[in-house]
C-alpha positions in Angstrom: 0.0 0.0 0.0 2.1 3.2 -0.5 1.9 6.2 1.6 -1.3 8.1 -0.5 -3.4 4.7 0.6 -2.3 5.0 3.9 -2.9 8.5 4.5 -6.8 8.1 3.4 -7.0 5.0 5.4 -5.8 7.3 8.3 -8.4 10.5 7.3 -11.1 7.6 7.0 -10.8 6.4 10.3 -10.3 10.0 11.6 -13.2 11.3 10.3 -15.3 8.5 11.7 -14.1 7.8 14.9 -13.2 11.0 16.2 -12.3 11.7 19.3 -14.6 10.5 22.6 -15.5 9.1 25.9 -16.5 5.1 25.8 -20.5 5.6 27.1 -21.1 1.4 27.5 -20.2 0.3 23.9 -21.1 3.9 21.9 -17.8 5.9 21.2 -18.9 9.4 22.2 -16.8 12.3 21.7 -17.4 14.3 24.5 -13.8 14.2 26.6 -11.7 14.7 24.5 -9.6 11.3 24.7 -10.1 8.6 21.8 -11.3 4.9 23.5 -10.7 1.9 20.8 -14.5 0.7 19.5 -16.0 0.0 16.5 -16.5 2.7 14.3 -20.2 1.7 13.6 -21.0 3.0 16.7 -19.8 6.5 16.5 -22.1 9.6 15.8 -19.7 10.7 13.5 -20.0 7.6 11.2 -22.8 7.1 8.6 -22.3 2.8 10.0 -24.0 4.0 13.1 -26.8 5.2 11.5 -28.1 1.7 9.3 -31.0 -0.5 10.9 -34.8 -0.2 11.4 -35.5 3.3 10.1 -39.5 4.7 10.1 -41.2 7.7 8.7 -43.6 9.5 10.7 -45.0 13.4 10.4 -44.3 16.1 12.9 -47.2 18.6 14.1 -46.9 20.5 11.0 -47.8 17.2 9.2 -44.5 17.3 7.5 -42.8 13.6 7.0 -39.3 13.1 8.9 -37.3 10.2 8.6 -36.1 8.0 11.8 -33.7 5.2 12.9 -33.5 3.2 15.8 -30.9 3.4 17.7 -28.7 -0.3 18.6 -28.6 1.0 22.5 -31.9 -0.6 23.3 -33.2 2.4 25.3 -36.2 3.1 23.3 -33.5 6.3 21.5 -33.9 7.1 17.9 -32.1 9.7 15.5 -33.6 12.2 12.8 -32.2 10.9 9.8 -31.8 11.3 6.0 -34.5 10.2 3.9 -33.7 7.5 1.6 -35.7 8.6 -1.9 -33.9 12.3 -3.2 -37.5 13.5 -3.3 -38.3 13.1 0.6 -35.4 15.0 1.4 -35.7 18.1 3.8 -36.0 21.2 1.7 -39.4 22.9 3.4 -38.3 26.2 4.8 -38.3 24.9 8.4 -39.2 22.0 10.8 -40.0 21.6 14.3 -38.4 18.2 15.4 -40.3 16.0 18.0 -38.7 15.0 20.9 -41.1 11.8 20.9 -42.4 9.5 18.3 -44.5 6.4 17.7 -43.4 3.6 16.1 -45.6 0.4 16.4 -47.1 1.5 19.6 -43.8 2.3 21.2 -42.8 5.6 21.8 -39.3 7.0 21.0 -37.6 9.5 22.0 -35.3 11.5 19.5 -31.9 11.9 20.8 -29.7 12.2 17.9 -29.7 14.2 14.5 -28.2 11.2 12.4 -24.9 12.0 10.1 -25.9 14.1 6.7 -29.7 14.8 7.8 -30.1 18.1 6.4 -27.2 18.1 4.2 -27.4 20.3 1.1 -30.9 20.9 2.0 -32.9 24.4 1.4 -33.5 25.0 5.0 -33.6 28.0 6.6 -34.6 27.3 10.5 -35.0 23.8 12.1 -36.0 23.8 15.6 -34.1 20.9 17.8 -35.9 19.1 21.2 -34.2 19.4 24.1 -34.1 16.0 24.2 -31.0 15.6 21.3 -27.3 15.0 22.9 -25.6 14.4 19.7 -25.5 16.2 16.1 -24.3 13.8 13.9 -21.1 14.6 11.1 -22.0 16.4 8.4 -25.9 17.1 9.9 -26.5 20.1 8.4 -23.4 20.3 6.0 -23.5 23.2 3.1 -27.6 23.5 4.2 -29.3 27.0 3.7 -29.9 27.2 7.6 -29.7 30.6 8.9 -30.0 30.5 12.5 -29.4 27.5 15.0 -30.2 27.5 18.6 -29.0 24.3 20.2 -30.5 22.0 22.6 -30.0 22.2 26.2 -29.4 18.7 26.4 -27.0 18.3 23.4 -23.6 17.1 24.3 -21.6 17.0 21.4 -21.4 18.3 18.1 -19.9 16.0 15.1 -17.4 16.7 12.5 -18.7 19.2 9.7 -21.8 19.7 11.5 -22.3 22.9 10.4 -19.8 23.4 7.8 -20.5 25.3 4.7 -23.7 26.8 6.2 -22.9 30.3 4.4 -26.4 31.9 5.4 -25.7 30.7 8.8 -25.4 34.3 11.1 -26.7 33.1 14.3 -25.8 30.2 16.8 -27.0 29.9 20.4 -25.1 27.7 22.1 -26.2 26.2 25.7 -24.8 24.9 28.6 -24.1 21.2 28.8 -22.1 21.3 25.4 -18.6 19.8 25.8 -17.4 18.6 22.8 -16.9 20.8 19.5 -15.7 18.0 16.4 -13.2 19.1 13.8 -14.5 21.4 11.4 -17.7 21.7 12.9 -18.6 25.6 11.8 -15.8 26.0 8.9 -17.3 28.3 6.3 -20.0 29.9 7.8 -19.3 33.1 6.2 -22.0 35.0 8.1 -21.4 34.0 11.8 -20.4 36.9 13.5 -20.9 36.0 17.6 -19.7 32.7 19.2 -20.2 32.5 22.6 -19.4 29.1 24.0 -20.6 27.8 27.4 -18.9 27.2 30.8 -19.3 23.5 29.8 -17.0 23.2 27.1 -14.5 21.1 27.5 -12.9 20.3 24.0 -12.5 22.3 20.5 -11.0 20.4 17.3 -9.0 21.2 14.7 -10.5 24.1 12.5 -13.8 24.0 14.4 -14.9 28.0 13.0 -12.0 28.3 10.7 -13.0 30.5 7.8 -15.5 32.1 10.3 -14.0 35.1 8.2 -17.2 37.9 9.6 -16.7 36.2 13.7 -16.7 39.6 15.6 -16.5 38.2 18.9 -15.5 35.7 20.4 -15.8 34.0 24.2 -14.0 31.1 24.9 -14.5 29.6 28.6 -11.9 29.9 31.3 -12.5 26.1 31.7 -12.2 24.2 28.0 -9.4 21.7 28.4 -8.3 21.7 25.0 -8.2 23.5 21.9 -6.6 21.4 18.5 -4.3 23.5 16.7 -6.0 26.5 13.7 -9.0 26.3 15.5 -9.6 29.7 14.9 -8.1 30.3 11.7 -9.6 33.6 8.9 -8.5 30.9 6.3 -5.8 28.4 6.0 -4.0 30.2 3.3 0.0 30.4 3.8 -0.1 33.7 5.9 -2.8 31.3 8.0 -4.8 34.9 9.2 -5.3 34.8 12.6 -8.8 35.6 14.3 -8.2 39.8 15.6 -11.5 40.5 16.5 -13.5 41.1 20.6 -12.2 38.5 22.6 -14.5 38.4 26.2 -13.4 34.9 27.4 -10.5 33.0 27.6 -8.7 30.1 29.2 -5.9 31.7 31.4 -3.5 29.0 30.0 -3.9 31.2 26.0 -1.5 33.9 25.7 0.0 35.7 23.5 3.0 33.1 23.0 0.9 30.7 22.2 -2.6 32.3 21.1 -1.3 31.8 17.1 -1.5 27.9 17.0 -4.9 28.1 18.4 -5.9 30.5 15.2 -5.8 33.3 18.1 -3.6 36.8 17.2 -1.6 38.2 19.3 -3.4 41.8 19.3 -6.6 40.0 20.1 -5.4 38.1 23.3 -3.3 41.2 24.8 -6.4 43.6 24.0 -8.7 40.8 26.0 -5.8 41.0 29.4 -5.7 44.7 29.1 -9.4 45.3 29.0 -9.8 42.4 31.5 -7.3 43.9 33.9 -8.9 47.9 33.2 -12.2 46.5 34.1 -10.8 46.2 37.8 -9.6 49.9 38.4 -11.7 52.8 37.8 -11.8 54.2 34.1 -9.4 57.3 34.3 -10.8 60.4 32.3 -9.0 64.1 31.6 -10.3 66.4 34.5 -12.5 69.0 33.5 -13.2 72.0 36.1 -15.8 74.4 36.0 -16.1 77.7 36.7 -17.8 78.2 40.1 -20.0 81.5 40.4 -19.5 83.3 43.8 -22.9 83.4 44.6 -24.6 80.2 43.4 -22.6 78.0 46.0 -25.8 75.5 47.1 -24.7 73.7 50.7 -25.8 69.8 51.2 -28.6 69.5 52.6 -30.5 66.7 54.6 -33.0 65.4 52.5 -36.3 66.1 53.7 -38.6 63.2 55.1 -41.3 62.3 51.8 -44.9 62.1 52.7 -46.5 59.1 52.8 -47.8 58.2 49.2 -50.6 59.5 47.8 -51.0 57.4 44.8 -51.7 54.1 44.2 -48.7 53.5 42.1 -47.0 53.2 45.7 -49.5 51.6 47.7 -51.6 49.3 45.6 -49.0 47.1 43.5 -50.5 44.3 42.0 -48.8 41.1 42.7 -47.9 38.5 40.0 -48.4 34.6 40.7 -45.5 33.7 38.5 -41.7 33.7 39.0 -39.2 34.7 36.7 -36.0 33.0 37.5 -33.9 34.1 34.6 -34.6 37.7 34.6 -32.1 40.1 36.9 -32.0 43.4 38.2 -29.8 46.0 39.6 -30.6 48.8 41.0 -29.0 52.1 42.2 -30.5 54.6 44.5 -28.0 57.5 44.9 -29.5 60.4 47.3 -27.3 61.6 50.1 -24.3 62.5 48.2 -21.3 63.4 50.4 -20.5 66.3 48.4 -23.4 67.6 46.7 -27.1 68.3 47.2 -29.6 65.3 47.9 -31.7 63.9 45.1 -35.0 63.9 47.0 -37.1 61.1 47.4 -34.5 59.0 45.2 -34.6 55.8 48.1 -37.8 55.5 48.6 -38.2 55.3 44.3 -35.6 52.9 44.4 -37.4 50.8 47.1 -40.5 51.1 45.3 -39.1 49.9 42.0 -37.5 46.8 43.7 -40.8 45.8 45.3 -42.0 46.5 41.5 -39.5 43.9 40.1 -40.9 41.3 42.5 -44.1 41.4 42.8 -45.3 42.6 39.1 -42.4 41.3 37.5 -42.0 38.3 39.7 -38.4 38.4 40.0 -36.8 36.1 43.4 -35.3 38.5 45.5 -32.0 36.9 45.2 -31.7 37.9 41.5 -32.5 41.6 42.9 -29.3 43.5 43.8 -30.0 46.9 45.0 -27.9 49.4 46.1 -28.7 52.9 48.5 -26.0 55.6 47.9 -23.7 53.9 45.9 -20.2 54.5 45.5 -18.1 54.6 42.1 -16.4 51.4 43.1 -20.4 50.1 44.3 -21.8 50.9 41.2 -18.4 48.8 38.9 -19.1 46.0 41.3 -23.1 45.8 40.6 -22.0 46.2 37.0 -19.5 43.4 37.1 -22.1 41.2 38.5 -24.6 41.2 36.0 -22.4 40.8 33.4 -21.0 37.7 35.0 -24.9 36.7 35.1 -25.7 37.2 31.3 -22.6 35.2 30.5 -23.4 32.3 33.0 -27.1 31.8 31.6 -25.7 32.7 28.2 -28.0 34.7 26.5 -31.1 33.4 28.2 -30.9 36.1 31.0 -33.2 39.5 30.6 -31.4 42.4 32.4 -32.9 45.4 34.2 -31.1 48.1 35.3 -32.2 51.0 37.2 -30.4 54.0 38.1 -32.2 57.2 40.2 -29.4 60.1 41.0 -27.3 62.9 39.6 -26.0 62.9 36.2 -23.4 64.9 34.8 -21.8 66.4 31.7 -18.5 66.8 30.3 -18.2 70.0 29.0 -16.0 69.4 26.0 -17.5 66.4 24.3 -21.7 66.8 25.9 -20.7 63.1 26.6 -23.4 62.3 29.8 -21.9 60.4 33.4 -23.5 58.9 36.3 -22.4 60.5 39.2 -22.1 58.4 42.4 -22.2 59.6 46.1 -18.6 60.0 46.6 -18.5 61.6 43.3 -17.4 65.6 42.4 -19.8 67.1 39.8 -16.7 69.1 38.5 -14.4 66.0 38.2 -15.3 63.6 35.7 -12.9 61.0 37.1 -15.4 60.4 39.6 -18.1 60.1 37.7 -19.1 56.7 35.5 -19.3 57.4 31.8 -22.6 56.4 30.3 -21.6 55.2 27.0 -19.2 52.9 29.0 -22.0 51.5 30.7 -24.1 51.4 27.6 -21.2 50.0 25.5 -20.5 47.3 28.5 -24.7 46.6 28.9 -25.1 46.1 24.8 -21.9 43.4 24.1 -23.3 41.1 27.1 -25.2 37.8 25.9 -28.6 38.7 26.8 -31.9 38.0 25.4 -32.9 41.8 26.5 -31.8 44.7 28.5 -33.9 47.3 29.7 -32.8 50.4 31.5 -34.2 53.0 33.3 -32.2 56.0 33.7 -33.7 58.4 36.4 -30.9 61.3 36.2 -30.4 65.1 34.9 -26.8 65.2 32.5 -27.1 69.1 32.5 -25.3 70.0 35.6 -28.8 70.6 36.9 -30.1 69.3 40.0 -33.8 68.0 39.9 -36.2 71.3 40.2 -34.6 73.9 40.6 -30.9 75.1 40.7 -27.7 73.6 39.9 -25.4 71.1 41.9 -23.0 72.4 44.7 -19.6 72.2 42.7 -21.3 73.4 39.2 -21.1 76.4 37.1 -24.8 78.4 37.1 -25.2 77.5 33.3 -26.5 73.8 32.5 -25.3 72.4 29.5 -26.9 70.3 27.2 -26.0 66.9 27.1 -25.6 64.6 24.2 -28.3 61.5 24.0 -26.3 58.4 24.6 -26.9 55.7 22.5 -28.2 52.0 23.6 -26.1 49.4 21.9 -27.8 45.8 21.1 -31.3 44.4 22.0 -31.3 47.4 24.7 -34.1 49.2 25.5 -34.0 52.7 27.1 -36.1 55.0 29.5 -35.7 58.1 30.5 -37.0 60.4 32.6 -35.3 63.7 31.0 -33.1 64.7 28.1 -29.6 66.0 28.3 -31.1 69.4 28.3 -34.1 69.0 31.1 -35.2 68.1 34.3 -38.2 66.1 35.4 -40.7 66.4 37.6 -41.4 64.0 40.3 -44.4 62.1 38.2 -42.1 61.8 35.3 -39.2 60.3 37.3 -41.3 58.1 39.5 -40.8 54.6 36.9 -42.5 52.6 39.4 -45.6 54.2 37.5 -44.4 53.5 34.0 -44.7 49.5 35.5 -48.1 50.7 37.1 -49.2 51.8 33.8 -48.3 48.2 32.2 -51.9 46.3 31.5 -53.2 44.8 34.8 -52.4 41.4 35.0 -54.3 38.4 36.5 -51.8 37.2 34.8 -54.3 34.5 32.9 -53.7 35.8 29.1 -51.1 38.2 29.7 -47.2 37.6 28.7 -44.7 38.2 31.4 -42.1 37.6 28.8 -40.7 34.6 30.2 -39.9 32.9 27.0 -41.4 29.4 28.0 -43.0 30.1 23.9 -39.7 29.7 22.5 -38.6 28.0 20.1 -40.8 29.5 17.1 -40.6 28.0 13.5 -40.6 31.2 12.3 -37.4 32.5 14.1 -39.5 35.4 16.5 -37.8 36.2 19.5 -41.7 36.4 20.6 -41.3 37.6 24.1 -39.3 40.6 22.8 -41.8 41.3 20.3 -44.8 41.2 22.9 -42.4 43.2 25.5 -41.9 45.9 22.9 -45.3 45.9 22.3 -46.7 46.0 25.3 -44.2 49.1 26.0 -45.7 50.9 22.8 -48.6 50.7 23.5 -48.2 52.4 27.1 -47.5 55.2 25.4 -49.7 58.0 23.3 -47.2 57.6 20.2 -44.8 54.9 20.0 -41.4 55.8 20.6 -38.6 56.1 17.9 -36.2 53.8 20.3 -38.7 51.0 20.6 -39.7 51.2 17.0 -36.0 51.3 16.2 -35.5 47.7 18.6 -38.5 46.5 16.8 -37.4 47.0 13.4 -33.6 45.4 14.3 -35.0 41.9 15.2 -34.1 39.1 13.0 -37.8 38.3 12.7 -40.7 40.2 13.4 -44.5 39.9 14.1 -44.9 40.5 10.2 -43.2 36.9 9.7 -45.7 34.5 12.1 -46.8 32.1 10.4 -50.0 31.0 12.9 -48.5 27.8 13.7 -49.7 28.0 16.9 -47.0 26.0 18.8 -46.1 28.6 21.3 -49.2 28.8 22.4 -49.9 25.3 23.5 -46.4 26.2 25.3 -47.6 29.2 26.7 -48.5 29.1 30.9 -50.7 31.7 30.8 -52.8 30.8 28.0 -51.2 34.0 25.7 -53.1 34.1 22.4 -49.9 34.9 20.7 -51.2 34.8 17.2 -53.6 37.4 17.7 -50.9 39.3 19.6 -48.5 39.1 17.0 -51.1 40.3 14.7 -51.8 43.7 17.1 -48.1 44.0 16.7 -47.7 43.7 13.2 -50.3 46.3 12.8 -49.0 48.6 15.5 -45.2 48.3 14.7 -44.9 47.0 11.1 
């Protein structure tokens, strides 16, 4: 046999064997050390996938193809039709987790090698139930967006490869293996995050990824096969240069180029990583005092007791929202300038808002009276670490009551903590940082309230202690990502205490009994159609608070992948629904209110 034999012997058994973990006699490929056993049984090798195959139809009534698995636990996997004509090419699926098969029920735990390859698919929604995605599953397919089970284990070689409309991939925790190839060639991804759980990444896994933007690798993967990273595998072999938010302390930039990793990347990640501990540093910028427009601190005055129901009578929600966290940030004795009245007792209210209506546990509440710079970094910190722990299936609040201030020079806006100088920036905490920090995290939404005057101007009347008499007007701050913004006052203004009270923007939300009403908790997901539909209904529901509907939430409308125009009235989410949502007519209302 000479050499060219043996080296496609060697690629042969490579390709279907992989590398794996010995689960009873099935070679899985989940730890990343290769255990001798027959190739037959390996998800990576069309051998596996031969013996009593079925064809039953989904919900939709469309006709998928199944095996049955030689482990004799009642498993099957999704496989490829035999007849060219049967082949997947509808524009999406919803795959069971169960199906009949001569009165015994299966359940589907694999998606067998070359499935969907080279078919015209565009979405294909995956049970919980699947552990393993089979080589080639969805090799050179149309698919567009992926959002992987919660279950799924590993992922085989060329899984993904050659998806070029692929832009989207949500990966979950409990992944740990990542085959060779797997997501080569998708042009259009542009955002991997990969789970805690990670434990191995093969050769070339998203080489040719050539649009990746960023990029979070965890601190815990084991092992990562050389070019895993790769632009392309030409002679210069480009190296990936893009965001980096996550790495494995043991990748530096000695090393980071045999992963596929540049050097510029890696030492921008470990400088931003170590900045994020110390206070941002910013040019000092002093204003002019006037002689006679010094304002002392004063103790704040005791409030009233409420007058309004919006403080006394909040409804109460018979639901819990574990995945959806808050922080929030009641600055109002500052040690250095005047009080913002009344700004604890809107920041109590609020939290008792976020539990009650909202029906958030209190222990995914963090909330802060008179915070300090280093406070408010730490809160910040925090909530990041949550969005990337629950990868992308988090929703953020964040709630900020206080002074604001400007800079002068650029009409850039800061939040201005209790230990902070309203006449030295480098006290204050830059907006767009927090914006810019609140926008890159993996979250399925972030709302913010933003309860504070940028002007220089202190609620009412008058200007803060350490302030020039002119307010200045501040430039708007832009929310990054699938953020969602309210505030109480432009750059230029001041509000009044109705206006800044946001525990009434909540009391303004339609009543719930909660039977019929979404609380956004995402139990719908996942639709066929590729609608993030508890975003939709969320932004809804906030446009329709309003008299007109505002340009931002129109604006977060219109950026979703998939909007209320594109339901198809399948019905499926609301069969998953807890509250019995009719979501089709909902998603109609939208469409007619939002586009």
């Amino acid at each position: 046999m000479n050499l060219k034999k043996i080296f496609m012997v060697l690629a042969a058994l490579i390709l279907a064997c992989g590398t794996g973990q010995a689960q009873g006699t099935l070679l899985r490929a989940i730890g990343g050390v290769a255990t001798q056993s027959d190739d037959s049984e390996s998800y990576n090798s069309k051998k596996r996938y031969k013996g009593v195959s079925f064809t039953a139809p989904n919900a939709e009534g469309q006709m998928l193809s199944y095996l049955i698995l030689p482990e004799g636990d009642n498993t099957v996997a999704l496989v490829r039709p035999d007849k060219k004509k049967d082949r997947y090419n509808d524009a999406s699926y919803i795959i069971p987790a169960t199906v009949s098969y001569n009165g015994q029920t299966y359940t589907v735990t694999e998606i067998g090698t070359e499935a969907f390859t080279g078919s015209h698919v565009s979405r294909v929604s995956l049970p919980s139930t699947v552990q393993y995605i089979g080589a080639f599953a969805f090799y050179g397919s149309t698919l567009e967006e992926m959002t992987l089970p919660t279950q799924l284990k590993a992922i085989g070689v060329y899984s993904f490869g050659a998806c070029k409309e692929l832009t989207t991939v949500n990966f979950n925790e409990g992944l740990e293996h990542i085959s060779k190839h797997a997501f080569h060639y998708c042009f259009k991804l542009s955002r991997v995050i990969l789970p805690s759980t990670v434990k191995s990444i093969q050769e070339g896994a998203f080489a040719y990824t050539i649009n990746l933007q960023e990029l979070s690798i965890p601190e815990g993967v084991q092992k990562i096969d050389k070019l895993t990273f790769n632009r392309d595998y030409t002679i210069a072999y480009t190296k990936y240069n893009g965001l980096i938010s996550s790495l494995p302390d043991w990748i530096t930039p000695g090393n980071c180029k045999s992963y596929g990793l540049s050097p510029d990347a890696v030492e921008h990640y470990l400088s931003s990583r170590q900045a994020q501990a110390q206070p941002v540093q910013q040019p000092q910028v002093i204003y002019v005092q006037q002689p006679a427009a010094q304002t002392v601190p004063t103790a704040t005055p005791a409030r009233p007791a409420p007058s309004s129901d919006v403080d006394q009578n909040i409804p109460e929600a018979p639901v819990t929202n574990a995945n959806t966290f808050a922080i929030i940030i009641a600055n109002e004795n500052y040690q250095e300038e005047t009080p913002v009245q009344y700004a604890l007792n809107d920041g109590q209210t609020f939290k008792e808002y976020c539990q009650k209506v909202l029906g958030l546990p209190e222990d995914n509440i963090h909330y802060r009276e008179d915070a300090t710079l280093n406070n408010i970094l730490a809160e910040v910190d925090w909530i990041s670490k949550v969005a990337k722990a629950y990868n992308g299936e988090a929703s953020l609040i964040v709630y900020y009551a206080g002074h604001g201030i400007p800079d002068e020079a650029s009409g850039s806006s800061y939040l201005l903590p209790v230990d902070g100088v309203g006449n030295n920036l480098r006290t204050g905490y830059s907006l767009a940082e927090l914006y810019k920090t609140l926008g890159a995290l993996p979250a399925r939404n972030v709302t913010v309230f933003m309860d504070a005057c940028f002007s220089g101007a202190k609620r009412g009347e008058g200007m803060l202690a350490s302030a020039r008499g002119v307010a200045i007007k501040a430039k708007p701050e832009a929310p990054k990502g699938n953020m969602v913004v309210f505030s109480a006052a432009q750059g230029d203004e001041t509000a009044t205490e109705e206006e800044r009270d946001y525990a009434s923007v909540l009391a303004k939300a339609p009543h719930h009994a909660y039977s019929g009403q979404c609380t956004y908790c995402g139990h719908c997901a996942p639709c066929p159609a590729g609608i993030d539909i508890a975003m939709v209904n969320k932004l809804y529901d906030l446009a329709a608070m309003q008299p007109e509907v505002p340009a931002t939430v129109r604006a977060h409308y219109q950026a979703l992948s998939a909007t209320a125009a594109d339901c198809i009235a399948c019905g499926g989410c609301e069969t998953r629904c807890p509250f019995g949502v009719p979501v089709v007519e909902r998603m109609e209302k939208a469409k007619a209110l939002l586009g």
